[in-house]
N, C-alpha and C positions, 0 to 999 in steps of 0.2 A: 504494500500500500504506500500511497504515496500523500502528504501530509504537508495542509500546504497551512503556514500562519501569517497574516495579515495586521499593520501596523499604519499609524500613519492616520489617522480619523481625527474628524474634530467637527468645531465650529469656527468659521473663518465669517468675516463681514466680505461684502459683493468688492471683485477688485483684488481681494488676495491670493495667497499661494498656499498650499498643502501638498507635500510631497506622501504616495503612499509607498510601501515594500512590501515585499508578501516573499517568507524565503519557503523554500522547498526540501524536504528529507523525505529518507526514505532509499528502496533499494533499485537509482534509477539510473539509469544506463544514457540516456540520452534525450534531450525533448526535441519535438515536433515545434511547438506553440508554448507560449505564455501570456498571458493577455489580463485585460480586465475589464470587467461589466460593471453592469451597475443595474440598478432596480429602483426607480419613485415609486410612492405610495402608488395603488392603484396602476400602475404599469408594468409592463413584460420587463421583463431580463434584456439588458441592450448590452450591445460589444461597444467597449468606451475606444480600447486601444488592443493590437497584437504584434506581437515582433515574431517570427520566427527566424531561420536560421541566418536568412540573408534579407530580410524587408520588415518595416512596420508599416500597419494599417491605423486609420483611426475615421473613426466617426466625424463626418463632417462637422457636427455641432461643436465640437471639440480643436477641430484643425486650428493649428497654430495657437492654442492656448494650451496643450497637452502633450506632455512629451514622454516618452517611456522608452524602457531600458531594460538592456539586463546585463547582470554579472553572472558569467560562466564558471565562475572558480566559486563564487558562495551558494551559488542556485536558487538565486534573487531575481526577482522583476521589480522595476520601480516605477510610479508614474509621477511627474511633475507637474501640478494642476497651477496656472497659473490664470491669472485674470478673470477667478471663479466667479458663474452667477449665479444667478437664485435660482435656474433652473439646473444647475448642476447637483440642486440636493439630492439626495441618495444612498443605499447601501450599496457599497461598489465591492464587488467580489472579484478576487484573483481565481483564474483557472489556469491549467497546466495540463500538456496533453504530449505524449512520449511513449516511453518504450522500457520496462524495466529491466534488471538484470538477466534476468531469466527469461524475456525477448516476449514475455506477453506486454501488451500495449494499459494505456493508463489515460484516463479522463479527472482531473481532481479539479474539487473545489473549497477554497476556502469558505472560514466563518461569515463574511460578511466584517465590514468595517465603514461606519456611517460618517459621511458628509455631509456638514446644513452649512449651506450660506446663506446667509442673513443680507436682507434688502438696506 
């Protein structure tokens, strides 16, 4: 299994920055994907941002205000929220998606880690 925990939540006023991390353990071999969603009340599950091996993607809503990353040697993903609004409230969850030792494949997600910007 693979065991993902998420840091990095708060409350920020509209205009600020929040950086999240979400690191990864576990017996894994290698990833496909790392990325992160998020969830508003009353709303489906959205992809905010993804990197894999060679490209990130991100949600227009997001472009140029968000930036994400990952560290290969800690087995980290980061996202850098910058210029948050009020519509970026949310529980933003990390997922991670690879291949573990033993070459069966792997879908995780973390706890959730809650973002409110305030108007």
């Amino acid at each position: 299994q693979v065991h993902l925990v998420e840091s990095g939540g708060g409350l920020v006023q509209a205009g600020g920055s929040l950086r999240l991390s979400c690191a990864a353990s576990g017996s894994i071999d290698s990833f496909n994907a790392m990325g992160w969603y998020r969830q508003a009340p009353g709303k489906q599950r959205e992809l905010v941002a993804i990197i894999t091996s060679g490209n990130t993607n991100y949600a227009d809503s997001v472009k140029g205000r968000f930036t994400i990353s990952r560290d290969n040697a800690k087995n980290t993903v980061n996202l850098q929220m910058n210029s948050l609004k009020p519509e970026d409230t949310a529980v933003y969850y990390c997922n991670a998606r690879g291949v573990l030792w033993r070459k069966t494949t792997f879908d995780s997600w973390g706890q959730g880690t809650q973002v409110t910007v305030s108007s």
